[in-house]
C-alpha positions in Angstrom: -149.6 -103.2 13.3 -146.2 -102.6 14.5 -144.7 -103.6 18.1 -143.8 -107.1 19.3 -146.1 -110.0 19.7 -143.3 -112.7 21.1 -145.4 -115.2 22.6 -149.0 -114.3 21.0 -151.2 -117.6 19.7 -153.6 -117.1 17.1 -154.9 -120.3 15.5 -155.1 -120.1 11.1 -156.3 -123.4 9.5 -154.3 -124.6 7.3 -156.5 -126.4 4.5 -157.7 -122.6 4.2 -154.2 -120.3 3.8 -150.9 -120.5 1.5 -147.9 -118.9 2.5 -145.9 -116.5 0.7 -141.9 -115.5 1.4 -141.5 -112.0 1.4 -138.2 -110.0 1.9 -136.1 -109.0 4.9 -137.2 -111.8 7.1 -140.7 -111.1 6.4 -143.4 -113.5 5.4 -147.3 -113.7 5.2 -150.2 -116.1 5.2 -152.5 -115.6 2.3 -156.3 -116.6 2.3 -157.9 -117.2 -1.4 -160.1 -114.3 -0.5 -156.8 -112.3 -0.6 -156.8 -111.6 3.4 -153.2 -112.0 4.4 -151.4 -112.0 7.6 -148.0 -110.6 7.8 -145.2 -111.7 9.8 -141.6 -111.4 10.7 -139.0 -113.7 11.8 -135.6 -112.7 13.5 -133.7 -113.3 10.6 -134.0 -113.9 6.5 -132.9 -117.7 7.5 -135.7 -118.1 9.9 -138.5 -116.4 7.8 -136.9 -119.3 5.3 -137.6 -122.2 7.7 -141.1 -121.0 8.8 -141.8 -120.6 4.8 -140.5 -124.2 4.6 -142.4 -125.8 7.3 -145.9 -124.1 6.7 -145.5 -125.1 3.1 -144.7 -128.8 4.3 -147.9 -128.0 7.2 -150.1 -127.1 4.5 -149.3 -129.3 1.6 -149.9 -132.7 4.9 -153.3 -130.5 6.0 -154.4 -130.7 2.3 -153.9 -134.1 1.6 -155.5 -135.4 4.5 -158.8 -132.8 3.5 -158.7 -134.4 0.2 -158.1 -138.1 1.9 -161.1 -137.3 4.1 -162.9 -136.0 1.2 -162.0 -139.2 -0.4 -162.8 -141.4 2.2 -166.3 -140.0 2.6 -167.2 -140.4 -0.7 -166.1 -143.9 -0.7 -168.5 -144.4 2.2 -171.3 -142.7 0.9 -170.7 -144.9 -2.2 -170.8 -148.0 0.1 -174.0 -147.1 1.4 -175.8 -146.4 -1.7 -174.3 -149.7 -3.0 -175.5 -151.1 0.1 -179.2 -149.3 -0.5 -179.2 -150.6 -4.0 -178.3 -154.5 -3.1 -181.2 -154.2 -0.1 -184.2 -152.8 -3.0 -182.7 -155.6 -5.4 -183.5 -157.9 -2.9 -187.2 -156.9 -1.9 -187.8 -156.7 -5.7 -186.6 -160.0 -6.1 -189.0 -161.3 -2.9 -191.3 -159.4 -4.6 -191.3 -161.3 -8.2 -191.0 -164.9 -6.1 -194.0 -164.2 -4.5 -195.8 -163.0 -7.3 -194.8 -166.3 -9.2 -195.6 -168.4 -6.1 -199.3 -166.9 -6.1 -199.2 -167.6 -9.7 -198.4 -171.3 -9.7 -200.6 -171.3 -6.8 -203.6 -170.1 -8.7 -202.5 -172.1 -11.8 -202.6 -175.5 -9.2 -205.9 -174.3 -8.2 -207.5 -174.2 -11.7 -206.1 -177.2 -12.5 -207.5 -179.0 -9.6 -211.0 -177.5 -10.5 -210.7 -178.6 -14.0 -209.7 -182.3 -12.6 -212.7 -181.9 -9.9 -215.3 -180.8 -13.6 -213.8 -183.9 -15.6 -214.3 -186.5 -12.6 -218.0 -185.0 -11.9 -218.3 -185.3 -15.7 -218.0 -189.0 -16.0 
C-alpha cells in the first residue's frame, strides 16, 4: 500500500524475520514462509542503518532463542540426571533390604540348626 504511515507501530518478532536491503531507500522484512513486509526510509543512508540495526536486532534475538534453547535443554538434562540418581537410589535400598532379609533368614536357620544340635545331645 502506498501513502504515509509516520508514526504507525506494528510489532514483527524477530527470531521469526530476516531483513533484506533493497534499492532507493527501500528495504523489507522477510518471513521463511516468504511473507515480506516492505518498507521505506527517507533516504538510501537511512534504509542502510535500519538494514544494519535489524541485522544486529536479529542476529542478539537469535542467539538468546538458541541460548534459551540451550539453557532448557541443560535443565531438562539436570532433571533427568536428577530422576536417574533418585531410582539408583531406591534400587540400591531395594538390594540392601533384600540382603538384610537374607542374612536375617540365614541367622534364623542357623539358630534352628544350633536349637536341633543342642536338643540332640
Amino acid at each position: 500500500r502506498k501513502g504515509s504511515f509516520k508514526g504507525a507501530r506494528e510489532t514483527f518478532p524477530l527470531t521469526l524475520w530476516n531483513v533484506e536491503e533493497l534499492t532507493e531507500g527501500k528495504f523489507c522484512l522477510i518471513r521463511p514462509g516468504g511473507q515480506q513486509v516492505r518498507l521505506r526510509a527517507d533516504s538510501q543512508a537511512e534504509s542502510e542503518l535500519w538494514v544494519k540495526k535489524l541485522s544486529e536486532s536479529m542476529g542478539r534475538a537469535k542467539k538468546e532463542k538458541r541460548d534459551m534453547g540451550h539453557q532448557h535443554a541443560m535443565k531438562m538434562a539436570q532433571q533427568e540426571l536428577e530422576a536417574t540418581r533418585k531410582e539408583k537410589q531406591k534400587e540400591d535400598q531395594q538390594r540392601d533390604a533384600e540382603r538384610t532379609r537374607e542374612r536375617l533368614q540365614a541367622l534364623k536357620e542357623e539358630e534352628m540348626r544350633i536349637k536341633r544340635l543342642e536338643q540332640e545331645r
